[in-house]
SETOR-65078 format. One line per field, with one value per residue (C-alpha): residue number from 1; residue in three letters; x negated, y, z. Coordinates in steps of 0.001 Angstrom, whole numbers, plus 524288, in hexadecimal, padded with zeros to 5 digits. Last residue first. Layout:
N
num = c(NUM	...) .
residu = c(ALA	...) .
xx = c(X	...) .
yy = c(Y	...) .
zz = c(Z	...) .
***
This chain:
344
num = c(344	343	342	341	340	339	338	337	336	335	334	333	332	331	330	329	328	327	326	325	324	323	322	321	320	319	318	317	316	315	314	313	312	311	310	309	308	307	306	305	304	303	302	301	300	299	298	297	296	295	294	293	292	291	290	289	288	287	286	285	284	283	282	281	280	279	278	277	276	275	274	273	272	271	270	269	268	267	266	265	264	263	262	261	260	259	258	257	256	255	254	253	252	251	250	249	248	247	246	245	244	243	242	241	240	239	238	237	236	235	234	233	232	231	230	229	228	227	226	225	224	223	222	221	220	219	218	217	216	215	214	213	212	211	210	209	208	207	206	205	204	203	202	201	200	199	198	197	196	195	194	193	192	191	190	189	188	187	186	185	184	183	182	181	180	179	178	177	176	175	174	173	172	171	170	169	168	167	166	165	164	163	162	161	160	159	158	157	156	155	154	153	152	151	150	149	148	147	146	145	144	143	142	141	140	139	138	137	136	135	134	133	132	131	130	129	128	127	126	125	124	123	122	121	120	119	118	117	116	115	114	113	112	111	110	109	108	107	106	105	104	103	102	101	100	99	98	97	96	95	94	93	92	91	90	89	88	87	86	85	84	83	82	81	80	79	78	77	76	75	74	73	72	71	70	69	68	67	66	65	64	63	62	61	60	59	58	57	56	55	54	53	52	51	50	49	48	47	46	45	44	43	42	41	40	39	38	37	36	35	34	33	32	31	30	29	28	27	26	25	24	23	22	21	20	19	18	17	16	15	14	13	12	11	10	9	8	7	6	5	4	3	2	1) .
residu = c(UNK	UNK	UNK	UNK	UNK	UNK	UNK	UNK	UNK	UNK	UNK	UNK	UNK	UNK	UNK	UNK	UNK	UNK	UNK	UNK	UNK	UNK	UNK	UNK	UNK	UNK	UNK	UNK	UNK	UNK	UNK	UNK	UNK	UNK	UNK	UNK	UNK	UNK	UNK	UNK	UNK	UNK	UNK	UNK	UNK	UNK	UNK	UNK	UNK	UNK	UNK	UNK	UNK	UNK	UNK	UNK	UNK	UNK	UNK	UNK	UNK	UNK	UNK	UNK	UNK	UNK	UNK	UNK	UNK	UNK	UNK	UNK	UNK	UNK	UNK	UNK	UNK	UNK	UNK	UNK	UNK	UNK	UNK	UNK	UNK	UNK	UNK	UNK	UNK	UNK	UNK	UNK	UNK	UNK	UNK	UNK	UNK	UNK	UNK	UNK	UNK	UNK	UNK	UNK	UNK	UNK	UNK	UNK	UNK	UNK	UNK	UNK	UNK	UNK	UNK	UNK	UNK	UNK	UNK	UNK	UNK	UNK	UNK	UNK	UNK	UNK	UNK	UNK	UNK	UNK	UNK	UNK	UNK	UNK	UNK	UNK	UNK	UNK	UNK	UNK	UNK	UNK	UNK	UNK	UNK	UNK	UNK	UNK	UNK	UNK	UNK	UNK	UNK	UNK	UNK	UNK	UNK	UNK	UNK	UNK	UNK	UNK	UNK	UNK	UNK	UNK	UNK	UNK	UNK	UNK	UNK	UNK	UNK	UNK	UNK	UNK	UNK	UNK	UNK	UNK	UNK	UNK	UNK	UNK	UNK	UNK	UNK	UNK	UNK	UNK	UNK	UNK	UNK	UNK	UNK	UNK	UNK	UNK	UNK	UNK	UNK	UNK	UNK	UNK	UNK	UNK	UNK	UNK	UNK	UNK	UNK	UNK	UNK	UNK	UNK	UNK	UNK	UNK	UNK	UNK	UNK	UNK	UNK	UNK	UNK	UNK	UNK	UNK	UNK	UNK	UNK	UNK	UNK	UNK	UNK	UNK	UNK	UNK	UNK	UNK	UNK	UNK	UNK	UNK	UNK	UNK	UNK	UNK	UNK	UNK	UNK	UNK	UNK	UNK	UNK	UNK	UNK	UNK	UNK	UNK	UNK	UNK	UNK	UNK	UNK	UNK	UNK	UNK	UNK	UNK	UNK	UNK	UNK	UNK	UNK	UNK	UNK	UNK	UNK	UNK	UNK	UNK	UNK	UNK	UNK	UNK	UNK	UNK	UNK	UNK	UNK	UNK	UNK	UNK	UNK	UNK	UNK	UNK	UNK	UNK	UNK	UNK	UNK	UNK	UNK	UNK	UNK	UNK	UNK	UNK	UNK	UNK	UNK	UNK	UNK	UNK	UNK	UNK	UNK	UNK	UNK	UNK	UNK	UNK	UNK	UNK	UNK	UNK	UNK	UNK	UNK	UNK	UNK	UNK	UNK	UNK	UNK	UNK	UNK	UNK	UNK	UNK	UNK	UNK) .
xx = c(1A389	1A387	19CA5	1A388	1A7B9	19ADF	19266	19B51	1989F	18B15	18802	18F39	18915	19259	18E09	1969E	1A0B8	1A256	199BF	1A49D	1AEA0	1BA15	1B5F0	1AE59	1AED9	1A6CC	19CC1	197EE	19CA8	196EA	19FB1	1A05F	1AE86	1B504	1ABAD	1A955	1B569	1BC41	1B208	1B493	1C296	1C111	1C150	1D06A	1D12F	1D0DD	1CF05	1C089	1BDDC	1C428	1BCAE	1B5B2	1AC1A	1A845	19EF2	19E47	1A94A	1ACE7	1B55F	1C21E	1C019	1B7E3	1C438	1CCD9	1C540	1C299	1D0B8	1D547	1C96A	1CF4E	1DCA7	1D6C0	1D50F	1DC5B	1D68F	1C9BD	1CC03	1C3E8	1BABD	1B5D2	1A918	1A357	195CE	18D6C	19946	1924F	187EC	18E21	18B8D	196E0	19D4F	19CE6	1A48C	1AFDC	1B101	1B05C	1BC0A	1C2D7	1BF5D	1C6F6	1D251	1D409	1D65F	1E076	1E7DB	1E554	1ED0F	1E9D4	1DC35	1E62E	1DF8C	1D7E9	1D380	1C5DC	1B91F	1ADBD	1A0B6	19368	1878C	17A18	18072	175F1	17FA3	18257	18481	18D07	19543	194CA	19B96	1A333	1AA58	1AA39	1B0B2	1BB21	1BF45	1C00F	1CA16	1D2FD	1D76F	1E5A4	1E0A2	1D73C	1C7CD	1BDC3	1AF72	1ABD3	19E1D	19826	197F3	19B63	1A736	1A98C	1A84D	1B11D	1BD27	1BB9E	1BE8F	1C9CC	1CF2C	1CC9F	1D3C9	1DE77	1E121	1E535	1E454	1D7E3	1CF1F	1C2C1	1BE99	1AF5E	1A3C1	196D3	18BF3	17EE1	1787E	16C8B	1728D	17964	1804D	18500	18903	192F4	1975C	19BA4	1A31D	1A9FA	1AC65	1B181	1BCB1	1C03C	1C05C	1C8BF	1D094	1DC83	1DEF3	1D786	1C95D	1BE8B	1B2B8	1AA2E	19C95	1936B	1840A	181FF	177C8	1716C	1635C	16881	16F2D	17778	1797F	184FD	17ED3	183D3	187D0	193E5	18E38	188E6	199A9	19AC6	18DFC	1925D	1A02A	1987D	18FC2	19A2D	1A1EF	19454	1944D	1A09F	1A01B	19485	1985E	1A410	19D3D	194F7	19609	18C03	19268	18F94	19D36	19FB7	196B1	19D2E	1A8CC	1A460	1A0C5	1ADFB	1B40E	1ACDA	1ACCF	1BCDD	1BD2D	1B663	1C095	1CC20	1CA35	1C34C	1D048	1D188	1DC02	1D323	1C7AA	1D02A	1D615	1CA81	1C4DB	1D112	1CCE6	1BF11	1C15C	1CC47	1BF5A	1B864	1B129	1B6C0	1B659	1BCD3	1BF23	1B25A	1B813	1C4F3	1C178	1B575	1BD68	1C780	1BCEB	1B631	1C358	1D052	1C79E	1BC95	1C4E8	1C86A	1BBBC	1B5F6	1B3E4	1B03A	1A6A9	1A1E7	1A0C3	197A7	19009	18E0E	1899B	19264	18F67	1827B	17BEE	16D9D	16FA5	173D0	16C19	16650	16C4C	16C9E	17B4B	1763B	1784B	16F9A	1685E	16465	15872	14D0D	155E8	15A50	15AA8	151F7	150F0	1462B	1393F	1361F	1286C	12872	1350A	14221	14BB2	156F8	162AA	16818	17649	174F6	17C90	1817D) .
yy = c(C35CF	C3D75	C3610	C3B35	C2D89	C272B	C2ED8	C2D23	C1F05	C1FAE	C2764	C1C54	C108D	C03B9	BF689	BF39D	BE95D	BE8D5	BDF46	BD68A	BDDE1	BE337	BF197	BFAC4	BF3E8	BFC1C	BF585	BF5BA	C0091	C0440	C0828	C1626	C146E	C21C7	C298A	C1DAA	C17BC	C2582	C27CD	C1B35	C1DA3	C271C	C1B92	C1C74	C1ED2	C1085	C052C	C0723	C06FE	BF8C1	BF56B	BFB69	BF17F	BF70E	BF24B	BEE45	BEDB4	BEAB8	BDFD5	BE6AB	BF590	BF4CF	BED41	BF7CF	C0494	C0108	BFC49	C09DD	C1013	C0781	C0C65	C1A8E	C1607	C08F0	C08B1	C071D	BF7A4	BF4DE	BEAEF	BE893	BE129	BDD45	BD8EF	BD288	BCACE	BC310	BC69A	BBEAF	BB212	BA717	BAEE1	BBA79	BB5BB	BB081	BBE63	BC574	BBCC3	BBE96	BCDAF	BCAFB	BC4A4	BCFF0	BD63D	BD007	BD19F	BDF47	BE22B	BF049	BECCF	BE357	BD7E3	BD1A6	BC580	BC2B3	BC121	BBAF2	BBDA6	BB6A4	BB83D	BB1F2	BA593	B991F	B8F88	B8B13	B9A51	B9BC3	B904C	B9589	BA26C	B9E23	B955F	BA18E	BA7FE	B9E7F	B9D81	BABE9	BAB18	B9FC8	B9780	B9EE5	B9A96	B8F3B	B9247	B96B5	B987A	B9BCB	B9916	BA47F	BA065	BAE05	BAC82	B9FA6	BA794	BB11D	BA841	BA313	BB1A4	BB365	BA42A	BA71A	BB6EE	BAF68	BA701	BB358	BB118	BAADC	BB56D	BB0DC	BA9AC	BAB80	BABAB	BA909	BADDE	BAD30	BBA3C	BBDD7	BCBB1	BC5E1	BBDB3	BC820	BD104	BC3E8	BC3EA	BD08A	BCF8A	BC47E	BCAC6	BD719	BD023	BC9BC	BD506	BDC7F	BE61D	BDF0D	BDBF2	BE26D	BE1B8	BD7A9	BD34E	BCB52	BCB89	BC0C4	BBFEB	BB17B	BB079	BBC0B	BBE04	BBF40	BCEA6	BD3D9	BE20D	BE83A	BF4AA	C027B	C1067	C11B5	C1E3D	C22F2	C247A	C2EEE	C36EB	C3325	C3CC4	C46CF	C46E0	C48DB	C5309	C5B50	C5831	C5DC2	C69E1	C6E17	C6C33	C7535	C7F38	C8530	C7D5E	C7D8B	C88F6	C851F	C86C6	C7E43	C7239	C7284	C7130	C668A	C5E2A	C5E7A	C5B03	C4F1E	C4AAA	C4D4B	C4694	C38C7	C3A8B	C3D89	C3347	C3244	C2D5F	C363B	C3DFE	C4310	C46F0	C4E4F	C5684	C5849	C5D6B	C66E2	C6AEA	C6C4E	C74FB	C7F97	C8017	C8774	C8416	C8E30	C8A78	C7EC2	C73C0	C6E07	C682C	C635B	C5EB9	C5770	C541A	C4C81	C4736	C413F	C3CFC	C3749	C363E	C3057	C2757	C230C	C2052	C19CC	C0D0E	C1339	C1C47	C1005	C0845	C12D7	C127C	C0401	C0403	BFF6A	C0604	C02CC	BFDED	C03DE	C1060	C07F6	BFE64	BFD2C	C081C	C006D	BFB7B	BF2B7	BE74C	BE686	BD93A	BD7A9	BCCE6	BD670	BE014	BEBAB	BF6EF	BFEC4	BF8E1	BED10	BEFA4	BEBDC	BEA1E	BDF3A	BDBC5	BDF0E	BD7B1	BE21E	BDAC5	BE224	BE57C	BEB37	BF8DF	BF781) .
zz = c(E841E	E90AC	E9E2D	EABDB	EAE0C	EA8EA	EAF5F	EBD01	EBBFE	EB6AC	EC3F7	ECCA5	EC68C	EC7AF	EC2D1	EB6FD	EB5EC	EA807	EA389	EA254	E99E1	E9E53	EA19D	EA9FA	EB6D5	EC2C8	ECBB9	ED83B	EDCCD	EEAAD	EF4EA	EF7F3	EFED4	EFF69	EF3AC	EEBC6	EEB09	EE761	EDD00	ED7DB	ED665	ECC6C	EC2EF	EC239	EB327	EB326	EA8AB	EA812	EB658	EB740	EC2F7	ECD07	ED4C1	EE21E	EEBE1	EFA4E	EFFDC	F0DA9	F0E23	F1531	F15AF	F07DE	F0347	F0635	F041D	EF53E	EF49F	EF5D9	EF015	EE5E3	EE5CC	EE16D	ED3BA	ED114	EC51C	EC8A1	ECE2B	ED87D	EDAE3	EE946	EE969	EF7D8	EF62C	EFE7E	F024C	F09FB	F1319	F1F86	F1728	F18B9	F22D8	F1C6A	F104F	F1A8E	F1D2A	F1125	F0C6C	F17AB	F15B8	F09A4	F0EA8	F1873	F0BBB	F090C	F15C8	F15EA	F091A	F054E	EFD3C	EF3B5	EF01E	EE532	EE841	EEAC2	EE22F	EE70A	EDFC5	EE470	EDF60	EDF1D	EDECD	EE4B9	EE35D	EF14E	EF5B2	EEA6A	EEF5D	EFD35	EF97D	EEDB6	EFA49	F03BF	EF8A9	EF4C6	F0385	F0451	EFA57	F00E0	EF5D7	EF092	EE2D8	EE3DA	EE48C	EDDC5	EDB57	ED02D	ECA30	EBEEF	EB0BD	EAE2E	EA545	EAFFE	EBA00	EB3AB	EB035	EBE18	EC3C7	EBB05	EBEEA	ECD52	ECBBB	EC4D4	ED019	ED765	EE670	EE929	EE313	EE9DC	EDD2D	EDFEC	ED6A0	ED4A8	ED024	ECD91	ECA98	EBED8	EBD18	EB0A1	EBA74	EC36E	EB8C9	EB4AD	EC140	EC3E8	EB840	EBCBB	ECAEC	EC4DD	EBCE9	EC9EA	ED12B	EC74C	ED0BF	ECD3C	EDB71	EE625	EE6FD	EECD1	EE720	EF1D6	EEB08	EF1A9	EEF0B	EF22E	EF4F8	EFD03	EF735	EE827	EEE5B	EE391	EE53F	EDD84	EDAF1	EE235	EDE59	EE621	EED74	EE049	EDF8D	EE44A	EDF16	ED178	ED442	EDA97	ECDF4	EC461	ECAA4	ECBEC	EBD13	EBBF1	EC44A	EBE4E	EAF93	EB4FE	EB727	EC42E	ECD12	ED7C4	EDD52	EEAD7	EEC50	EE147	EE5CA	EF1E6	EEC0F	EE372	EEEFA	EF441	EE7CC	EE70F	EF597	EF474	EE662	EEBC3	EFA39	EF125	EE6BB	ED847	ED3CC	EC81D	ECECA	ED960	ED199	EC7A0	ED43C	EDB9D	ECD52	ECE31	EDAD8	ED82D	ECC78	ED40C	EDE28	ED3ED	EC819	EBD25	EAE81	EADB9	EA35E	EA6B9	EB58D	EB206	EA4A2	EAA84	EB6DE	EACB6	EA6A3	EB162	EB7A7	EB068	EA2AB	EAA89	EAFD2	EA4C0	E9DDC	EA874	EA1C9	E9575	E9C6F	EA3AF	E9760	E9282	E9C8C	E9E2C	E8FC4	E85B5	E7797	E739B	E8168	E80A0	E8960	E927F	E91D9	E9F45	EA646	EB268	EB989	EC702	ECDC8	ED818	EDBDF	EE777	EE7E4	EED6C	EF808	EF2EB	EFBAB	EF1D7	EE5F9	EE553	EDF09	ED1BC	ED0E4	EDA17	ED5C2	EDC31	ED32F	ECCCD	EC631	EBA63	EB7B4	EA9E8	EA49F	E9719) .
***
């Protein structure tokens, strides 16, 4: 199982470059991996990804081995696979194109070529979204606004999220500013109390950025290391809500103008394309600042990613490989594509 460690600058450990001393960066290592029995983080990713790798890696592996002549005939029916396993046009375009080139410099010689070339386009999108959740202990409290559209699992995220927070030595707190759906105050109660981390809540219909600004100044009272606000889910094509959140953002600003330090939009993978939807939505409003992906094992849709990262380059925070709580996995772009692309 991969760790989330918390890196101190030391005198003999220096600080990593463009870290500042107290930011802490939540990580994935390869500590015990090789030790875990039978549920590493690699093997729950290639059990989490296992359908899409049926709808993409090994449909391009049957595509792309089966043949005996690499010609232009190849690249257009990989186009084709690429396409219709939700990788997206402007992700398959940059792919495709760079295979050409690649052909007419007759770099290509077999089919063992063509798919490990495949393979390292594909990491070298999304090494753009390679990036830690950084937790700066000088700015208390660290606020996470998570935002997403209904169903996404924000709240589900935001629980787990807080329990990796507290083994990485955190304080935290949390706030109810789903408003609308009492549920989503009872669910997010049910996990502050599983993590014996404070809620802060309010009323149903209570104003949402009210909540927040309250969490706000009673985190800053009590010392919290880390602040998570969670909002109501909303559709990205109704304007009026998401004025709401830039409200939010707003009255945030004016308590400290550094808050949200961390924008978190989850997104549900099975929604495939629909996300980069979304994706461009809320960045447009609240400006984003991290991705959580959600429900990757219950999707053949995971070519989305690839999409995301090509258009929006947005750094992915984390990815959800299952139910249980240590499931929400800091993301690592070149495991990512291992594990897709992985046989047996």
């Amino acid at each position: 199982m991969f760790s989330f460690i918390k890196k101190k600058p030391t005198e003999t450990t220096p600080a990593e470059p463009g870290v500042a001393p107290g930011v802490a960066p939540i990580v994935a290592t390869q500590e015990g991996l090789e030790n875990s029995p039978s549920d590493s983080l690699f093997s729950r990713l290639k059990k989490s990804l296992s359908k899409t790798r049926s709808a993409l890696s090994d449909s391009l592996s049957n595509l792309i081995l089966g043949r005996r002549t690499i010609d232009q005939d190849l690249l257009d029916d990989i186009e084709t696979q690429l396409l219709s396993s939700d990788v997206g046009i402007e992700a398959t375009e940059h792919i495709i194109q760079s295979l050409t080139l690649k052909l007419g410099r007759k770099q290509l010689a077999d089919p063992q070529a063509v798919l490990d070339s495949l393979k390292i386009e594909l990491a070298a999108l999304l090494e753009r979204c390679n990036g830690p959740l950084v937790i700066d202990t000088n700015s208390k409290p660290y606020v996470i606004l998570v935002v997403g559209v209904n169903g996404a699992g924000k709240t589900t995220t935001i629980g787990k999220l807080a329990k990796r927070l507290q083994l990485d030595g955190h304080k935290v707190m949390l706030a109810a500013g789903d408003t609308f759906r009492a549920a989503a105050v009872e669910q997010l109660k049910v996990w502050g109390e599983r993590n014996a981390v404070p809620v802060v809540a309010q009323p149903t219909g209570s104003d949402s950025a009210s909540v927040i600004f309250d969490a706000y100044q009673s985190a800053q009272a009590k010392g919290i290391d880390v602040l998570i606000a969670d909002t109501a889910g909303r559709l990205h094509t109704k304007d009026n809500l998401m004025q709401e959140l830039e409200k939010i953002v707003r009255v945030l600003k004016k308590l400290n103008p550094a808050v949200p330090q961390e924008t978190l939009l989850v997104l549900d993978s099975t929604t495939g394309q629909n996300s980069l939807n979304q994706a461009r939505s809320f960045h447009k409003s609240v400006q984003v600042t991290g991705l959580a992906l959600t429900k990757l094992d219950g999707t053949a849709k995971g070519g989305m990613v690839f999409a995301i990262a090509k258009e929006l380059s947005l750094p992915i925070r984390f990815i959800g490989v299952g139910e249980k709580i240590d499931d929400l996995r800091p993301f690592a772009a070149q495991q990512f594509v291992d594990a897709l692309f992985s046989q047996g």
